[in-house]
C-alpha positions as protocol buffer text, in pm:
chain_id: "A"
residue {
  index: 1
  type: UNK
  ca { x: 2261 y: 17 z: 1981 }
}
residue {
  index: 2
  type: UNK
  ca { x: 2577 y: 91 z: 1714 }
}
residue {
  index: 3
  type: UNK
  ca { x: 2428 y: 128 z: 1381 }
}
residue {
  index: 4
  type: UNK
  ca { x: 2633 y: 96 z: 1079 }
}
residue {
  index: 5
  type: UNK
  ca { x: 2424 y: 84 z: 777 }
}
residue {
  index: 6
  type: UNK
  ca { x: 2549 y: -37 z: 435 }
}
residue {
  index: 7
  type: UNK
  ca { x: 2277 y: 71 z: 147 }
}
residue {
  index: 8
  type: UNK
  ca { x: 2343 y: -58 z: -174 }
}
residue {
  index: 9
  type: UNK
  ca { x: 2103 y: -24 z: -437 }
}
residue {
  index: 10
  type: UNK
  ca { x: 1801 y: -204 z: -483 }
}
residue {
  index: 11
  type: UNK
  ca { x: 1673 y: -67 z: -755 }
}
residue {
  index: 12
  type: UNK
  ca { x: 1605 y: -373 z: -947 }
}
residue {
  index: 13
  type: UNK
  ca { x: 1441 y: -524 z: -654 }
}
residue {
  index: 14
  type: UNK
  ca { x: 1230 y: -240 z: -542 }
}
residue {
  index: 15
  type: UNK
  ca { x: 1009 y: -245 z: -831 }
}
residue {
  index: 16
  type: UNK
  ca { x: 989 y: 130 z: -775 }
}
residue {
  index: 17
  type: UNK
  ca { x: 979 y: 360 z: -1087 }
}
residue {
  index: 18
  type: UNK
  ca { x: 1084 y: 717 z: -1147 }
}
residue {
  index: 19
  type: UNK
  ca { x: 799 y: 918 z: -1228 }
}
residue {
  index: 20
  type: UNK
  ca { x: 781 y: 1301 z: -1336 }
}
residue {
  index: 21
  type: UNK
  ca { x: 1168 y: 1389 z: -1223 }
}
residue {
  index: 22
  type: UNK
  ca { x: 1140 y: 1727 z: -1369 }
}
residue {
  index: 23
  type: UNK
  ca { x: 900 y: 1873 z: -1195 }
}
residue {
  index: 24
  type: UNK
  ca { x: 1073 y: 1801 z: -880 }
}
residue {
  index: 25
  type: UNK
  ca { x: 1421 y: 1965 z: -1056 }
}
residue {
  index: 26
  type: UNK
  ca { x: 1236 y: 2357 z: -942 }
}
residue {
  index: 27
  type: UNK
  ca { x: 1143 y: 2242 z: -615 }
}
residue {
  index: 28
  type: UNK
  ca { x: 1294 y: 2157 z: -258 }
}
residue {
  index: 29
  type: UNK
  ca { x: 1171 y: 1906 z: -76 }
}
residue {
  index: 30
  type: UNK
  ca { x: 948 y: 2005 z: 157 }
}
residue {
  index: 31
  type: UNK
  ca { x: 1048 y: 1925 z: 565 }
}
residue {
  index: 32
  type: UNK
  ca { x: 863 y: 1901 z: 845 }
}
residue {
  index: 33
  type: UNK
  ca { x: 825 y: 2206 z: 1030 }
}
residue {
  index: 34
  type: UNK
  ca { x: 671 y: 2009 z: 1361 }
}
residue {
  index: 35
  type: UNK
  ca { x: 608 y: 1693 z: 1567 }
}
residue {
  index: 36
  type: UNK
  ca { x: 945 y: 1458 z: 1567 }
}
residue {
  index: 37
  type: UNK
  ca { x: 1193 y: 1455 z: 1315 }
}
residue {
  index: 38
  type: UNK
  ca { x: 1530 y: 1339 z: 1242 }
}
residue {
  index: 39
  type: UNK
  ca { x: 1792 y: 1541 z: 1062 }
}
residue {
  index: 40
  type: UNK
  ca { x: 2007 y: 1355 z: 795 }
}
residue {
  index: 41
  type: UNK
  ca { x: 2355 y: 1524 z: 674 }
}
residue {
  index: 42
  type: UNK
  ca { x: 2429 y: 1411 z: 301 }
}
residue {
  index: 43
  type: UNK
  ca { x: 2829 y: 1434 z: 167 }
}
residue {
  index: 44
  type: UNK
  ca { x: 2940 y: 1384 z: -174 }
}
residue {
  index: 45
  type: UNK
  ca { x: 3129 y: 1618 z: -441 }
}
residue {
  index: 46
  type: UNK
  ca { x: 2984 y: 1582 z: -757 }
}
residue {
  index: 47
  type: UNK
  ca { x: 2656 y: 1458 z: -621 }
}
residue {
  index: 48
  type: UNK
  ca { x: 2272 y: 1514 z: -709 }
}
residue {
  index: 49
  type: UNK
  ca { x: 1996 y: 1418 z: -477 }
}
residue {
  index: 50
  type: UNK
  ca { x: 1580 y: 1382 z: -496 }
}
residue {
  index: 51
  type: UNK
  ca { x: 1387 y: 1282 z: -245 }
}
residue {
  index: 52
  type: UNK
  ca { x: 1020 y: 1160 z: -135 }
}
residue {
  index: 53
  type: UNK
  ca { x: 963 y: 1170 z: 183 }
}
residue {
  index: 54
  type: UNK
  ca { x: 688 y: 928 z: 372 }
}
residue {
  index: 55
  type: UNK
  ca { x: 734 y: 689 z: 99 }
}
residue {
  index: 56
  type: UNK
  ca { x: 946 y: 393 z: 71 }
}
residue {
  index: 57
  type: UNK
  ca { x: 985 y: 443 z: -308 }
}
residue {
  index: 58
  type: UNK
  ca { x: 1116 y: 711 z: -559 }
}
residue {
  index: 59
  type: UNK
  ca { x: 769 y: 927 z: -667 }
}
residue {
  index: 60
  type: UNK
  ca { x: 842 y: 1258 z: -792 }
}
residue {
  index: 61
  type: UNK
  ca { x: 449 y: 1264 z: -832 }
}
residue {
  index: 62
  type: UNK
  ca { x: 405 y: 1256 z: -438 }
}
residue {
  index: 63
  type: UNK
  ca { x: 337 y: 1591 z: -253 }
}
residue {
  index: 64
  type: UNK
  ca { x: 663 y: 1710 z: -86 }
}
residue {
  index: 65
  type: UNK
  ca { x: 903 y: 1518 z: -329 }
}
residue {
  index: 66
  type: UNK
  ca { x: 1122 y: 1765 z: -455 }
}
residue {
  index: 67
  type: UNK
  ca { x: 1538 y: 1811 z: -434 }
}
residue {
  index: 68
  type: UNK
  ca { x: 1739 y: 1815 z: -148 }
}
residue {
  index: 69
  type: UNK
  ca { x: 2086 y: 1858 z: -323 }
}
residue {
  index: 70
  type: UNK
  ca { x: 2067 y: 2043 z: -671 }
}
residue {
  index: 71
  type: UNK
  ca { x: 2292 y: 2163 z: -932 }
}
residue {
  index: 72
  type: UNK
  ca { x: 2294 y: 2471 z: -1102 }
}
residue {
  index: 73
  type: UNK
  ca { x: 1968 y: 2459 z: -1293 }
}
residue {
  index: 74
  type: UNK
  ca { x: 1645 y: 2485 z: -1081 }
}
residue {
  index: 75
  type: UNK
  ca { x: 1650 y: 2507 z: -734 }
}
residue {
  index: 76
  type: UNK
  ca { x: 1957 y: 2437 z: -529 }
}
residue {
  index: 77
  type: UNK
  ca { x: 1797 y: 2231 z: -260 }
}
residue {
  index: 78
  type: UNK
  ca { x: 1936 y: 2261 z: 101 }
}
residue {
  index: 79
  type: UNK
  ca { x: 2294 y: 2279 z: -57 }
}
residue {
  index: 80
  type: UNK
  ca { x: 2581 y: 2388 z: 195 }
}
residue {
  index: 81
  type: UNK
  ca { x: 2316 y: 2425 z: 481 }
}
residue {
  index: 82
  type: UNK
  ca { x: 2435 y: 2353 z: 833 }
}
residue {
  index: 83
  type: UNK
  ca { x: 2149 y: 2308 z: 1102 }
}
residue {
  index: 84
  type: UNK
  ca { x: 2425 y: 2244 z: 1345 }
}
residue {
  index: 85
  type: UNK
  ca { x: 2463 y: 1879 z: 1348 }
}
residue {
  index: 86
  type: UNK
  ca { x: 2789 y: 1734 z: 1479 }
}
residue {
  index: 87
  type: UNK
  ca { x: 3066 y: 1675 z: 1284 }
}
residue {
  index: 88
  type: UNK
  ca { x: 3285 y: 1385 z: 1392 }
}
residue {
  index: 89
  type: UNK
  ca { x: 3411 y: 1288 z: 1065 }
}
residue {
  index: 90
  type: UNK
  ca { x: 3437 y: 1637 z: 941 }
}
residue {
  index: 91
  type: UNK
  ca { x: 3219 y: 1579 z: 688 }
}
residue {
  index: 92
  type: UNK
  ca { x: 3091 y: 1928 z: 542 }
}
residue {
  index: 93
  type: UNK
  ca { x: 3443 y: 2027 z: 367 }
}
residue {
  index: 94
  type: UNK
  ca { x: 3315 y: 1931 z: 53 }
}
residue {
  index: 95
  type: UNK
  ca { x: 2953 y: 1939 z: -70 }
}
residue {
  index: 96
  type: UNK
  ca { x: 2705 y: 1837 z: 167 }
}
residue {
  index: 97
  type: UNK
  ca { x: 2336 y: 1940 z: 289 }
}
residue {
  index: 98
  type: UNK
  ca { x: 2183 y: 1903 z: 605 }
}
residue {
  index: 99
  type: UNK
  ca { x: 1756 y: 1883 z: 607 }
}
residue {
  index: 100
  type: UNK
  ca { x: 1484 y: 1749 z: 868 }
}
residue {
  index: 101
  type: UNK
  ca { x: 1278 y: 1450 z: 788 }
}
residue {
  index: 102
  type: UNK
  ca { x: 959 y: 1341 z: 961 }
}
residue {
  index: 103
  type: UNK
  ca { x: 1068 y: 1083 z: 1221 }
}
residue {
  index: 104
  type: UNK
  ca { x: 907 y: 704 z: 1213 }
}
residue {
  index: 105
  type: UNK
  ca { x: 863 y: 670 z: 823 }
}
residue {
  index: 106
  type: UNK
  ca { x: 1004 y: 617 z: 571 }
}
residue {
  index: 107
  type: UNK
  ca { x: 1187 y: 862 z: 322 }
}
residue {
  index: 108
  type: UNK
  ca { x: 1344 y: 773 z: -3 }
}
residue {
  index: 109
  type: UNK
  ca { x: 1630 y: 977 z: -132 }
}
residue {
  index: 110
  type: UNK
  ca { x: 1794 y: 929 z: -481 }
}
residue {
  index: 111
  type: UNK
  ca { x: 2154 y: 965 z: -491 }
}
residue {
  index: 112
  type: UNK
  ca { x: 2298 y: 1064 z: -844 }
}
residue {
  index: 113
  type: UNK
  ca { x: 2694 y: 1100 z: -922 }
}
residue {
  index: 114
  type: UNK
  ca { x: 2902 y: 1182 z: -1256 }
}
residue {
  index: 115
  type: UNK
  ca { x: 3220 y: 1094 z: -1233 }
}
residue {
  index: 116
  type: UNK
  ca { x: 3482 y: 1070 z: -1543 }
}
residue {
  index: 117
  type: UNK
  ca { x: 3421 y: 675 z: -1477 }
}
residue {
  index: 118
  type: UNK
  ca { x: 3140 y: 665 z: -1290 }
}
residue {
  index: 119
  type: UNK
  ca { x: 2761 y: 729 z: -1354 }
}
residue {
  index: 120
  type: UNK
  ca { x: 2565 y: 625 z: -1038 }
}
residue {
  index: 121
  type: UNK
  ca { x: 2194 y: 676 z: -979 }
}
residue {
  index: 122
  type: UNK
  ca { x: 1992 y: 481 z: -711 }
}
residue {
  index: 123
  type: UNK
  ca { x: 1808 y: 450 z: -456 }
}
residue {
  index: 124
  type: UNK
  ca { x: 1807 y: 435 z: -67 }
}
residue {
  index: 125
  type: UNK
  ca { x: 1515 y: 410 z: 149 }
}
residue {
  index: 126
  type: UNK
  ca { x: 1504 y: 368 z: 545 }
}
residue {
  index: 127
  type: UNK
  ca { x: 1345 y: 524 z: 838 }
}
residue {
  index: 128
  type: UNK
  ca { x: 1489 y: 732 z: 1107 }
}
residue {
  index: 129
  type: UNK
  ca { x: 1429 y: 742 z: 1456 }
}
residue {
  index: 130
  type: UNK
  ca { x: 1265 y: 1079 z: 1606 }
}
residue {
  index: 131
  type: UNK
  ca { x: 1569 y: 1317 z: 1780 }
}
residue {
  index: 132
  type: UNK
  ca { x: 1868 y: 1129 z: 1569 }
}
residue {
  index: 133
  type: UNK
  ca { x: 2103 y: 1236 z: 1302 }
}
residue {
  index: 134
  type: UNK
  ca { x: 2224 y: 975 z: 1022 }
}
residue {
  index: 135
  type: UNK
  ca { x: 2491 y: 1104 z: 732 }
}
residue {
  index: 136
  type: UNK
  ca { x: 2475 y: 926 z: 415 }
}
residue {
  index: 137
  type: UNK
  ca { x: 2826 y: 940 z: 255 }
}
residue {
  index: 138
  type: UNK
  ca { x: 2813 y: 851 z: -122 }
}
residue {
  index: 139
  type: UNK
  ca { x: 3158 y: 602 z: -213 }
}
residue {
  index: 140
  type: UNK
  ca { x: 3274 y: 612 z: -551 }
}
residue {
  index: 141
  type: UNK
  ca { x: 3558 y: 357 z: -692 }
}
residue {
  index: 142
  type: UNK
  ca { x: 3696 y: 360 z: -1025 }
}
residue {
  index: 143
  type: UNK
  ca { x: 3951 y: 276 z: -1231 }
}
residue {
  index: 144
  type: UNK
  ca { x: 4051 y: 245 z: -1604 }
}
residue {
  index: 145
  type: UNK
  ca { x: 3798 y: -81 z: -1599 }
}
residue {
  index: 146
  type: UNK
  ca { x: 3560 y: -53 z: -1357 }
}
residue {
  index: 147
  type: UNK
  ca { x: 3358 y: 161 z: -1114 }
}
residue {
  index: 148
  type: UNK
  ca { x: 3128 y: 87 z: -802 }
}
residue {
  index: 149
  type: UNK
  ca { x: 2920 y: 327 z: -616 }
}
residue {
  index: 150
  type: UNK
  ca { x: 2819 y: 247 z: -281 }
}
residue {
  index: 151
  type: UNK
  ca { x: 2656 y: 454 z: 24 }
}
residue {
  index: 152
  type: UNK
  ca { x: 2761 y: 436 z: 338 }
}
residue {
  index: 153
  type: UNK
  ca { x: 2492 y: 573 z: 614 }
}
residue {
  index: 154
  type: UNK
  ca { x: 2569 y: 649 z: 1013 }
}
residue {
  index: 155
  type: UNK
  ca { x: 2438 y: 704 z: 1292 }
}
residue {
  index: 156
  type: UNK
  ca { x: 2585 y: 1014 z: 1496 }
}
residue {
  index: 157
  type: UNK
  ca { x: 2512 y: 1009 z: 1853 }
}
residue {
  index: 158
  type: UNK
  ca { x: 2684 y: 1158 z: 2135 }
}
residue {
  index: 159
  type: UNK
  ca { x: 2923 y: 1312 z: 1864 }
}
residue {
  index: 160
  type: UNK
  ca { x: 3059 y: 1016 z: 1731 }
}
residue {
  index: 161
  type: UNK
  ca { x: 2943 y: 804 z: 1400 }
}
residue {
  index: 162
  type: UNK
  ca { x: 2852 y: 458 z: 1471 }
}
């Protein structure tokens, strides 16, 4: 079945708070080393990301929370790393990371961007199928009086993004 997934943010309707960021800032977050998984590819220059996995919200207080794309203070994440996914979009020019998740729950993952016009923090929550790989491709839009942030996730199977 062709999956084309559209997140936007549902922050406001999630009722989900952000709790105890900083301690996850020195930390990756922890994969699965066994039973099924999924692997997710994330692309996006400028971008930051967090996330809590087996959890449908944002807790940085959950074991295994931690960063999965970092900056240059605390840890890096899995920044740059390649577990060999295909590429159909040739996605990993710019920066990207590439990480397992447990398969059949849910993971949360906050996206963060800084842009000269755009600030965007949110969000996304969904759960992957064991043996798949998904990219999550952060948009950004702006202009002299407005910006809008959007992500755009994928399914790649058989080589091709659907």
């Amino acid at each position: 079945m062709k999956k084309l997934l559209l997140l936007l943010p549902l922050c406001a309707l999630s009722g989900c708070t952000y709790l105890s960021a900083v301690g996850t800032q020195f930390k990756k977050m922890e994969e699965p080393q066994d039973g099924e998984r999924a692997r997710i590819r994330v692309v996006g220059n400028y971008v930051a990301m967090r996330g809590t996995p087996g959890s449908s919200c944002m807790d940085y207080r959950k074991k295994g929370a931690g960063t999965v794309i970092g900056g240059f203070i605390g840890s890096t994440g899995y920044r740059g790393r390649s577990l060999g996914m295909p590429n159909p979009n040739d996605s990993t020019k710019g920066m990207f990371s590439e990480f397992y998740v447990r398969a059949n729950e849910p993971v949360t993952l906050l996206i963060a961007a800084n842009i000269t016009m755009a600030n965007c923090s949110f969000p996304v929550t969904f759960v992957p199928e064991a043996g798949h790989d998904y990219e999550l491709k952060l948009g950004l839009k702006s202009s002299s009086l407005s910006s809008v942030c959007s992500i755009e996730g994928t399914e790649i199977t058989g080589g091709i993004s659907k």
